[in-house]
C-alpha positions in Angstrom: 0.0 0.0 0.0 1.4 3.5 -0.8 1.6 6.2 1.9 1.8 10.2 0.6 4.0 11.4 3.0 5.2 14.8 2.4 7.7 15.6 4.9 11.3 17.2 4.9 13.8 14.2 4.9 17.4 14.8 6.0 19.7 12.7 3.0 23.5 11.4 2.6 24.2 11.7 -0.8 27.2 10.4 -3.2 28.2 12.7 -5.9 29.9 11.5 -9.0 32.6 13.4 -11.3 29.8 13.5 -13.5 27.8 15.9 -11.8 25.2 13.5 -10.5 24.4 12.5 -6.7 22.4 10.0 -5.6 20.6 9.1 -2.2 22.7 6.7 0.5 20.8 7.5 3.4 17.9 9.3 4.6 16.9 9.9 8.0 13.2 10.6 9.0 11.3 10.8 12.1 14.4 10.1 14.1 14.7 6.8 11.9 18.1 6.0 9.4 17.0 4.0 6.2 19.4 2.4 4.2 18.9 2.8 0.2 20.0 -0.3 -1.5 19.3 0.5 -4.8 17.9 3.5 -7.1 15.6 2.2 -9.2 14.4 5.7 -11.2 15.5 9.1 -11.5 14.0 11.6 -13.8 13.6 15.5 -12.6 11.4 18.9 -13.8 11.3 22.5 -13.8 9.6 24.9 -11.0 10.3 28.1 -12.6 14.1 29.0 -12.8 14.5 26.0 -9.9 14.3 22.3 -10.7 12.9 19.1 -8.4 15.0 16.1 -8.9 12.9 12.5 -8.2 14.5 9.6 -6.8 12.2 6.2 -6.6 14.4 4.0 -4.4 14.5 0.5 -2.7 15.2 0.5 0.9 16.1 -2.0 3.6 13.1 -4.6 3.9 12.6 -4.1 0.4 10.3 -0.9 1.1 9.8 1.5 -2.1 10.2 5.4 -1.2 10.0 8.3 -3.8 12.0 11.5 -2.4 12.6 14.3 -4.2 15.0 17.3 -3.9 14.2 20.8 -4.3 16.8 23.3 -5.8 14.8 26.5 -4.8 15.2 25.7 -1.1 18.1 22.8 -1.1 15.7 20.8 0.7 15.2 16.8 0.8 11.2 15.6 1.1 10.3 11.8 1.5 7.3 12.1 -0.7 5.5 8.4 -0.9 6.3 5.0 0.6 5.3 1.9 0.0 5.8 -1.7 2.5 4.6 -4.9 1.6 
C-alpha cells in the first residue's frame, strides 16, 4: 500500500565526477534507512528552480520516492510503500 507522505527528509548523498548525486541514506522521524538500490530518477522544472525524483528500494525491500528541491536545497520523503 502507498503512503503520501510529504515531509522534509534529511539525506546522505554520493556525488559523481559527472555531476550526478544519488541518495545513501535518509533519516526521518528520528529513523536511518538504508537505500539499496535507485531504481528511477527523472527531474522537472519549477520556474528557474528544478525538483530532482529519486524512486528508491530500501532495507526490507520498502519502495520510497523523495525528491530534492533546488529553490530551497531541501530533501522531502514524498511516498512510501511496505509490503
Amino acid at each position: 500500500m502507498v503512503q503520501v507522505i510529504g515531509e522534509t527528509v534529511a539525506a546522505l548523498t554520493r556525488f559523481t565526477s559527472a555531476g550526478s548525486f544519488d541518495p545513501v541514506r535518509i533519516k526521518w522521524r528520528n529513523h536511518t534507512i538504508r537505500i539499496r538500490s535507485v531504481t528511477g530518477r527523472w527531474d522537472r522544472h519549477d520556474g528557474q528552480f528544478k525538483i530532482y525524483h529519486f524512486a528508491l528500494v530500501g532495507e526490507g525491500d520498502a519502495f520510497y520516492e523523495i525528491t530534492f528541491h533546488t529553490r530551497d536545497m531541501t530533501w522531502r520523503l514524498e511516498k512510501m510503500a511496505v509490503e
